[in-house]
C-alpha positions in Angstrom: 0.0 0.0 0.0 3.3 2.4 0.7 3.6 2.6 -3.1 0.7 4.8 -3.3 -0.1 6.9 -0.5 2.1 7.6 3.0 0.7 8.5 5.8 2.0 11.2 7.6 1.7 10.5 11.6 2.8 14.2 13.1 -0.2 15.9 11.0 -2.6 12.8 10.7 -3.0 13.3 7.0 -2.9 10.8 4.0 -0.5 12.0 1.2 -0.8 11.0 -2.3 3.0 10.0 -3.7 2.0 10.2 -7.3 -0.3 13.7 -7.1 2.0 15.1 -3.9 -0.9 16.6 -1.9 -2.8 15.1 1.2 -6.1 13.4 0.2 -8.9 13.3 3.1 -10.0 9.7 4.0 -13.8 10.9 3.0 -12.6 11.0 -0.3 -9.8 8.8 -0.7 -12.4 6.1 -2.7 -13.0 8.9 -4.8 -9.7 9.9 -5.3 -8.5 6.3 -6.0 -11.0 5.6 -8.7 -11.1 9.2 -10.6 -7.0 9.8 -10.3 -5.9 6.3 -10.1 -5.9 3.3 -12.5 -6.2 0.6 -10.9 -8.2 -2.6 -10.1 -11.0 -2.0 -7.9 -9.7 -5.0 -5.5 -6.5 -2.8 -5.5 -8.7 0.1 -4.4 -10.5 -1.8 -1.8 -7.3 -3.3 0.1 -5.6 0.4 0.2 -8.6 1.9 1.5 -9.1 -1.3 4.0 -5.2 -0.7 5.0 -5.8 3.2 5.3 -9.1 2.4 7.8 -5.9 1.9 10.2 -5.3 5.3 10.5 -6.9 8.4 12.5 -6.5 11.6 10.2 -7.0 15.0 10.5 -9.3 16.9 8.8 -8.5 20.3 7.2 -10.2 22.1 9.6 -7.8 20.3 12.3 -4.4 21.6 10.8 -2.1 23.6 12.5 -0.9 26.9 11.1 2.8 27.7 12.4 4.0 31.0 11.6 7.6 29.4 11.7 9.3 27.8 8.6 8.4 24.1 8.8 11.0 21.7 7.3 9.4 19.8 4.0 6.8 17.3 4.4 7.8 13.6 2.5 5.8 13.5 -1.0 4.4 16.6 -0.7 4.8 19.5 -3.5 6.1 23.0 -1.9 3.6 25.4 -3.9 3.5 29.7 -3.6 0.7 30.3 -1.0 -0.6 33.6 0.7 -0.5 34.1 4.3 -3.2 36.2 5.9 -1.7 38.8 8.4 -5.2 40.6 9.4 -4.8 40.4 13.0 -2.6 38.5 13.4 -4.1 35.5 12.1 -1.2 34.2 10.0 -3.0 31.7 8.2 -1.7 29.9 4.9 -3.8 29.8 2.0 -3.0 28.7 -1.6 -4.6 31.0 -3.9 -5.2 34.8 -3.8 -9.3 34.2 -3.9 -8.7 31.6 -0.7 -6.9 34.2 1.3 -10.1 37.0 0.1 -12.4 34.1 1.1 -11.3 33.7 4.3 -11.3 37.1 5.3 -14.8 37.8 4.1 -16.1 34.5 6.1 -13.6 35.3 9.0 -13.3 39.2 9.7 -16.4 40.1 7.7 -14.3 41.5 5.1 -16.1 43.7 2.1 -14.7 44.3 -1.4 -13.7 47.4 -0.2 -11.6 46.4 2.1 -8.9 44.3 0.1 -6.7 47.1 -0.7 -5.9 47.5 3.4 
C-alpha cells in the first residue's frame, strides 16, 4: 500500500506520492477511482489498509507561523499568508486568502486594498 499513499503521523493526514498533496479519507475512494488506475480489488485493500489510521481533517491543521522543514511527497507550492490580526494563516490561492477574510473578519470588497 506504501507505493501509493504515505501517511503522515505528526499531522494525521494521507498523502498521495503520485499527485503530492494530502487526500482526506472521506474521499480517498473517490480519489482512487477518478486519479488512479487501478483494479477495484486494489482500491479496496488500500482503502481497507488506510481504515488503520486516525486523520485529520483540514479544519484540524495547524498553522505555524515558523518555517516548517518539508513534508515527504508533498509538493512545496506559492501560497498567501493572511496577516489581518494576526491571524497568520496559509492559503493557496489569492481568492482563498479573500475568502477567508470575508467569512472570518467580515471583510467587504472594499476592504482588500488594506
Amino acid at each position: 500500500m506504501s507505493a501509493y499513499l504515505f501517511f503522515n503521523q505528526e499531522q494525521h493526514v494521507l498523502i498521495c506520492k503520485e499527485h503530492q498533496y494530502a487526500v482526506s479519507s472521506k474521499f480517498l475512494s473517490r480519489h482512487l477511482l477518478e486519479e488512479h488506475d487501478l483494479d477495484i480489488s486494489v482500491r479496496q485493500d488500500i482503502i481497507q489498509y488506510m481504515c488503520q489510521f486516525t486523520t485529520a481533517e483540514a479544519s484540524q491543521l495547524i498553522y505555524s507561523i515558523e518555517k516548517v522543514a518539508p513534508v515527504p511527497y508533498l509538493s512545496t507550492i506559492v501560497g498567501f499568508q493572511c496577516q489581518y490580526n494576526m491571524c497568520h494563516k496559509v492559503l493557496g490561492t489569492l481568492q482563498s486568502v479573500q475568502k477567508h477574510c470575508k467569512h472570518d473578519y467580515d471583510w467587504k470588497a472594499k476592504d482588500r486594498e488594506k
